[in-house]
VOKELO-844343 format. One record per residue: residue in three letters; x, z, y of N, C-alpha, C in turn. Coordinates in steps of 0.05 Angstrom, whole numbers, plus 5000, padded with zeros to 4 digits. Each point is the difference from the previous one (the first is absolute). Last residue first. Layout:
<sites>
ALAXZYXZYXZY;...
</sites>
This chain:
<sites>
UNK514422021906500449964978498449904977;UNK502149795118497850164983501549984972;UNK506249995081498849844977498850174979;UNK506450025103498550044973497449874988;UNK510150035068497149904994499750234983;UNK507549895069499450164984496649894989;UNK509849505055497050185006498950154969;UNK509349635062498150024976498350035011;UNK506449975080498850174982498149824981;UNK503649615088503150284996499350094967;UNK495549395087500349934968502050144990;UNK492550185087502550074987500549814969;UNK491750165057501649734996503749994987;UNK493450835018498849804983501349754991;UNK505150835045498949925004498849674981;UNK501551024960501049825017499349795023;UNK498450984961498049734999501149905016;UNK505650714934497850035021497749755012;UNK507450264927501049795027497550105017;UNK500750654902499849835025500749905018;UNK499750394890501349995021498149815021;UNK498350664912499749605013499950155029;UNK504550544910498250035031500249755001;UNK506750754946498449784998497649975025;UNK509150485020498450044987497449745000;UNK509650025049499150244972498549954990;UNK502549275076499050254990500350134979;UNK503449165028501450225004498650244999;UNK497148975008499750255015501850325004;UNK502749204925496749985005498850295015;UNK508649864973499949775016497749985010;UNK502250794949501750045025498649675014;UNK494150414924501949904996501349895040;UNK491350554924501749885030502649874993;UNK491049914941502650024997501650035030;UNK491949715003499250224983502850184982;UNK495449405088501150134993500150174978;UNK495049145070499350194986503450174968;UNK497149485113500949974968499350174988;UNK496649585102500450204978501049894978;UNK494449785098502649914987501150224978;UNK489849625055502750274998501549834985;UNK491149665018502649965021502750145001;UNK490750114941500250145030502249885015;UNK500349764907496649895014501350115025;UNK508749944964497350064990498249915016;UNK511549644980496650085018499050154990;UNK509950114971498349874997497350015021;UNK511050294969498050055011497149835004;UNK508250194925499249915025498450025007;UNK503150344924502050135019498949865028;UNK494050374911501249755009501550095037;UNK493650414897503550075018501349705009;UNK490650564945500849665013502250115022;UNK494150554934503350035004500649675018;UNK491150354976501449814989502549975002;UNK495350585033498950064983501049764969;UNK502950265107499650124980498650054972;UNK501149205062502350174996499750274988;UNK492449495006501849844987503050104995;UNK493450425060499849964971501749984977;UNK501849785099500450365004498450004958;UNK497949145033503550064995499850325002;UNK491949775010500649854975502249974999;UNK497350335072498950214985501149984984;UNK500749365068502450295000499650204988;UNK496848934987498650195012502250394998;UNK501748824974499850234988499450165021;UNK497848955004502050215000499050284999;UNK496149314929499450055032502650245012;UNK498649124913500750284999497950075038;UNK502149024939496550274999501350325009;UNK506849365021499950034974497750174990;UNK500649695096500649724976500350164970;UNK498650595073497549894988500649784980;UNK507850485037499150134980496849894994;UNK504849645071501449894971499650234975;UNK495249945094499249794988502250104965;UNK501350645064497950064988498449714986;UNK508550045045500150214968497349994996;UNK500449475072501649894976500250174977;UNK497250375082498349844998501349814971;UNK505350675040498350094991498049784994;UNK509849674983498150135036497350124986;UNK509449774942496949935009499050125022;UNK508349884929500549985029497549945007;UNK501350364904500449775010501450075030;UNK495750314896501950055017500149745013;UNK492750644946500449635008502950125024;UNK495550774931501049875017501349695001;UNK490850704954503249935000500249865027;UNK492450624945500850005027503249834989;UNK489650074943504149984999500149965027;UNK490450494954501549805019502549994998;UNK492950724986499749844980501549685017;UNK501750965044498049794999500449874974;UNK502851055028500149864985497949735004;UNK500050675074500450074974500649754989;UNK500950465107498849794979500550014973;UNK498750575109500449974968499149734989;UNK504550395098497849894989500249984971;UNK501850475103501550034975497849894983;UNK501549845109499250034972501250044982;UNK501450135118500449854980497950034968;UNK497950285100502250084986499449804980;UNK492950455090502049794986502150074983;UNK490750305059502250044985501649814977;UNK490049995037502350045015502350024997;UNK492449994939500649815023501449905018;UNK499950794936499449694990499549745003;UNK504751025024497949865008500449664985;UNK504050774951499549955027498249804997;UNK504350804933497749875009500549865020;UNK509950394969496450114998497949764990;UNK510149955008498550115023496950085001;UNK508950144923497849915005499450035029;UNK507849894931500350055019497049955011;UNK505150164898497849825020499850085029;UNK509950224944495250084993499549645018;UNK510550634989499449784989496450075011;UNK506750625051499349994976498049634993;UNK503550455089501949984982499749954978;UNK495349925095498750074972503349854983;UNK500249805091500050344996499150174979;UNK499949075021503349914991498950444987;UNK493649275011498850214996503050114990;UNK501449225017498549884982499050364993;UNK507849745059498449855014496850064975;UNK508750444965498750045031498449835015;UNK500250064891502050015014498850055039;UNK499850074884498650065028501649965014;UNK497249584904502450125018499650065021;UNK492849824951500750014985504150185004;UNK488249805035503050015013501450084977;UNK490249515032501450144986502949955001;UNK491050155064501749674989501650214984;UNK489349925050501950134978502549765005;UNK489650225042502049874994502050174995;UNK488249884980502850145009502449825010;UNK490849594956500350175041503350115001;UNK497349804905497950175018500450015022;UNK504949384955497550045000497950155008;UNK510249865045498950044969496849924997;UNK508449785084497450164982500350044978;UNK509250045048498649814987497150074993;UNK511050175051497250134995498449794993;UNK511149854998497750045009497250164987;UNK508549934962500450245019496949895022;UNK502149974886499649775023499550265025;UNK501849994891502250085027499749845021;UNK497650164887498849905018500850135029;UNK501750204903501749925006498949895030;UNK495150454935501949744979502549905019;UNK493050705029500950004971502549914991;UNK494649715069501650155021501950174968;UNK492149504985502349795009502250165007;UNK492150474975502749904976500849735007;UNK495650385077501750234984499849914979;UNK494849345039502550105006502050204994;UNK491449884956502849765005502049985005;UNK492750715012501749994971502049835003;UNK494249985073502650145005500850114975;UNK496148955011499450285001502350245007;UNK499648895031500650224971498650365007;UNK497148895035501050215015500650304973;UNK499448934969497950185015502550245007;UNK502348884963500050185000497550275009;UNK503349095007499349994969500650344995;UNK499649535096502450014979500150094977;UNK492850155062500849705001502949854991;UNK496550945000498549894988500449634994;UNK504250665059500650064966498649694984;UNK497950105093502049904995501449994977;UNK493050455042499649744988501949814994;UNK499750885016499049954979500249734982;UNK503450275093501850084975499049864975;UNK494450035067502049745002501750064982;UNK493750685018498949824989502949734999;UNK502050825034500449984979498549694984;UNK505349895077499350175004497850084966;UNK510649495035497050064977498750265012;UNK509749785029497449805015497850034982;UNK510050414989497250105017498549845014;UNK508949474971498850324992497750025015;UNK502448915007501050355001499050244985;UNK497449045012500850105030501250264990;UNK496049614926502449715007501150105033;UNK495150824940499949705013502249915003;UNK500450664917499249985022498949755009;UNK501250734913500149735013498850085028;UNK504550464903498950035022499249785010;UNK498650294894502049845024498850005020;UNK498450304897499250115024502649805019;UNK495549894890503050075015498150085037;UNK495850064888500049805022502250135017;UNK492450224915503049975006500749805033;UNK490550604983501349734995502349955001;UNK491850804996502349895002501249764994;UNK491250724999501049674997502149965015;UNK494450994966500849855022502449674988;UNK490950814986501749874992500849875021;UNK493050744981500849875020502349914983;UNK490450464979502450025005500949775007;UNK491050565006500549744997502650184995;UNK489650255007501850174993501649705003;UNK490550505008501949775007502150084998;UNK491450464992501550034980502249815000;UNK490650045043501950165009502750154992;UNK495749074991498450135002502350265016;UNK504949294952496950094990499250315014;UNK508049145005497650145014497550084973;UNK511749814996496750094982498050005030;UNK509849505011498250175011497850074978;UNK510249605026497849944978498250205002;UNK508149595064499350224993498249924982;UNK508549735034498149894993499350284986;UNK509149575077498550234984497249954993;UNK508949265010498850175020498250294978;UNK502048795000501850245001498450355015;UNK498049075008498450124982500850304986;UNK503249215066499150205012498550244977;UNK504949274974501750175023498650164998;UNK496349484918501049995023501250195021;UNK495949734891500150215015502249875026;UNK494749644921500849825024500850335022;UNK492450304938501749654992501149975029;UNK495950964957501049905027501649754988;UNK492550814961502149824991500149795031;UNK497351154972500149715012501949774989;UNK495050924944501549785014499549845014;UNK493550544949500749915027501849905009;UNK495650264896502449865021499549885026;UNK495250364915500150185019502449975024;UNK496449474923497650105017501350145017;UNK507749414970497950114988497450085020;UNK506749465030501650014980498450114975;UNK498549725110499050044974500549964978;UNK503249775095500549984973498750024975;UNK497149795102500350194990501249954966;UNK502249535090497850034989500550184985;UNK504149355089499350294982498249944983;UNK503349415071501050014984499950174971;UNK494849945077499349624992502950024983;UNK499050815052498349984985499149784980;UNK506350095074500950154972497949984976;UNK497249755088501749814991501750164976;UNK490650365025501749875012502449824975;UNK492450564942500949985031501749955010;UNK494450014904501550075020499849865029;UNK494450454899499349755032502350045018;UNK495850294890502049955027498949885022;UNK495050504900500049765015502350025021;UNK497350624929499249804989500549715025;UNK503450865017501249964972499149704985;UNK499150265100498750154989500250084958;UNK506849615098498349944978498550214989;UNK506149535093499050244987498449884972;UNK509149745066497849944975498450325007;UNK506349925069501249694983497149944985;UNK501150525097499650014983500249814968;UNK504550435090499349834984499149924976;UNK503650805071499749964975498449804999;UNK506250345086497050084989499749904971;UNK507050115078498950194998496949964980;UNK506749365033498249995003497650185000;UNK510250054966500249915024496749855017;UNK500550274907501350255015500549965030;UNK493749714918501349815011500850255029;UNK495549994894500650135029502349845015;UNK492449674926502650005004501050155020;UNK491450014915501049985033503849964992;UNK490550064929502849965008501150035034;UNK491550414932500949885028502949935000;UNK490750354923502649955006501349805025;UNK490750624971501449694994502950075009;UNK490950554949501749925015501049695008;UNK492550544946499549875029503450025007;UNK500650764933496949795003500349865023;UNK510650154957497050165013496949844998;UNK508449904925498449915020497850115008;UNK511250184963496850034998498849855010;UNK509149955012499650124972496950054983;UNK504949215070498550164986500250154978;UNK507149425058498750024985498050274998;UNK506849305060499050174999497450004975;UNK510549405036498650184985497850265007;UNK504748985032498950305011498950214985;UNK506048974993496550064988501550385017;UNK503148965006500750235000496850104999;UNK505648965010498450144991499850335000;UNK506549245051499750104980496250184999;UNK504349665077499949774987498450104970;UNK507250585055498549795014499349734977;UNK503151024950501549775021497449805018;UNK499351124960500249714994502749805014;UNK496751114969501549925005499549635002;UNK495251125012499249704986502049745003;UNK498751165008501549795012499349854983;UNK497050744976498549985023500749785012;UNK499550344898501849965020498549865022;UNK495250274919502650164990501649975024;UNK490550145032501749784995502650144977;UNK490550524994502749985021501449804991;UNK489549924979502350124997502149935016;UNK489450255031502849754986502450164998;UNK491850545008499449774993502249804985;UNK501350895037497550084980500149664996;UNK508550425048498149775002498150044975;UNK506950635021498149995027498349724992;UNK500750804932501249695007499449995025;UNK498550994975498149704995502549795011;UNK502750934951499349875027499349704999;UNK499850754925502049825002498749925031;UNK495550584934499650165024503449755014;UNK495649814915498050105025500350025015;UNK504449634918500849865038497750205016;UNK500049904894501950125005501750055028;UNK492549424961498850255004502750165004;UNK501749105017497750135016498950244981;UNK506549614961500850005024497950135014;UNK501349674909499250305002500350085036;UNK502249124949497650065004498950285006;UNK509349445023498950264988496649965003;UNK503049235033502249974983498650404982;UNK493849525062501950025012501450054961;UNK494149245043500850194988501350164998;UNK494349195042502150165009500050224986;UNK495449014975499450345008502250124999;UNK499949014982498049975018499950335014;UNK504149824917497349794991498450105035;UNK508550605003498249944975498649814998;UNK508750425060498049805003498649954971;UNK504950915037500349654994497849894997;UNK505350885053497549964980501249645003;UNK507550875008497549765017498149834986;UNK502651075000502049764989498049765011;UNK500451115025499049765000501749794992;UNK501751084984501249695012498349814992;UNK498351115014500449764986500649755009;UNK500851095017501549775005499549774981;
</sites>
């Protein structure tokens, strides 16, 4: 029973702490990685915007190798490739790639380094040895703080087929959430009785009180899943993720018609606020306002952080909805934002 302790970093050479280790390990079971060392942690924590580095390091160097970044991309079934390098030289790839590079902290540092991390960047990264017949990688995964909210069309429930879903996240400062997302939305408190994609194709809605119209015969709290469907065909609402913007979401109070909220938030360099950047703003910034306001999409919404009986009567925190009034309506604020 000997206990490996973790080696350190010397002038560049991985040492291990007992110098008696290897003649006292003969018969000890091989590491599963002969090359790179095991991450201390597999989860990589950022915000949108920010910098973040990928830890993978060398304990040795095979003859003729190189090293492969990729991204697995789960709802595409396939891996992207970001960087490859030979130690002495890089060359990346695609649009992640015009962000990446390799840290190099010492000779034996593969790290990734990632400027300007974004939505979609989120997700699982593999680091690959190719050498020959001796390849070997591990896997890390990128997480981004950020909130989950359902959405629909201006016609109703169940009109997104998935691509439209998508595109619809997207066009609200937002992307289609994963099914981590959602289950620690469903965590924190998350209770929407419609069905909603996800990223991979699936659909899901999470249930918090059960009740009889909302899977009434499942008595117990979860996720209520319909599977896989057709991607084409098949319709339902979105569940979409946004994280933290570098931006102030506030409110212009007035009597404006949608076309007026969106001039009286340009008069102050602002643009009206997008249903990502309030669902944000409310959670990340605690922004607690009792009236209702425009957004980009034509919706109507406040945002909640204190309930309180005058403001909806709900229980529990949440940006509330009027739904999409009609445009010319003068009833509602509006909600800007403003680059920081």
């Amino acid at each position: 029973g000997i206990t490996h302790e973790p080696a350190v970093l010397l002038e560049g050479i991985w040492l291990d702490h007992k110098l008696n280790v290897a003649t006292t390990t003969k018969n000890a079971p091989t590491p599963r990685l002969q090359y790179l060392l095991e991450p201390l942690y597999e989860v990589v924590h950022a915000q949108r915007g920010a910098t973040v580095t990928l830890p993978c390091v060398l304990r040795a160097w095979p003859p003729h190798y190189k090293v492969k970044w990729s991204k697995v991309e789960p709802a595409e079934l396939l891996e992207n490739i970001i960087l490859v390098t030979n130690g002495a030289q890089h060359k990346t790839y695609g649009q992640l790639g015009g962000r990446a590079r390799l840290r190099r902290g010492h000779r034996n540092d593969a790290s990734l380094t990632i400027a300007g991390v974004a939505l979609e960047d989120e997700g699982r990264y593999r680091c690959q040895l190719v050498n020959g017949l001796e390849d070997e990688s591990l896997s890390l995964t990128l997480t981004l703080d950020g909130v989950v909210f359902p959405y629909q069309t201006s016609q109703g429930r169940y009109r997104f087929n998935y691509f439209e879903a998508k595109q619809a996240c997207e066009e609200q400062d937002s992307r289609l959430a994963t099914y981590q997302q959602l289950y620690k939305a469903w965590t924190e408190g998350l209770d929407w009785c419609n069905a909603g994609w996800i990223l991979d194709g699936t659909v899901h809605y999470p249930i918090i009180n059960p009740r009889e119209p909302c899977g009434g015969r499942l008595l117990v709290p979860g996720i209520r899943t319909y599977g896989a469907k057709d991607k084409q065909k098949d319709r339902f609402d979105a569940f979409c993720f946004t994280s933290p913007v570098r931006g102030q979401v506030y409110f212009i109070q007035g009597h404006l018609s949608f076309k007026e909220a969106g001039q009286a938030c340009h008069n102050q360099g602002a643009t009206i606020a997008k249903v990502g950047q309030l669902y944000s703003a409310w959670k990340f910034s605690q922004l607690d306002t009792c009236d209702g306001g425009w957004l980009a999409d034509g919706s109507v919404r406040y945002p909640i952080t204190t309930p309180r009986t005058h403001c909806g009567g709900l229980l529990d925190p949440g940006v509330r909805s009027f739904g999409f009034p009609n445009k010319e309506q003068r009833t509602y604020g509006t909600y800007c934002f403003s680059v920081k």
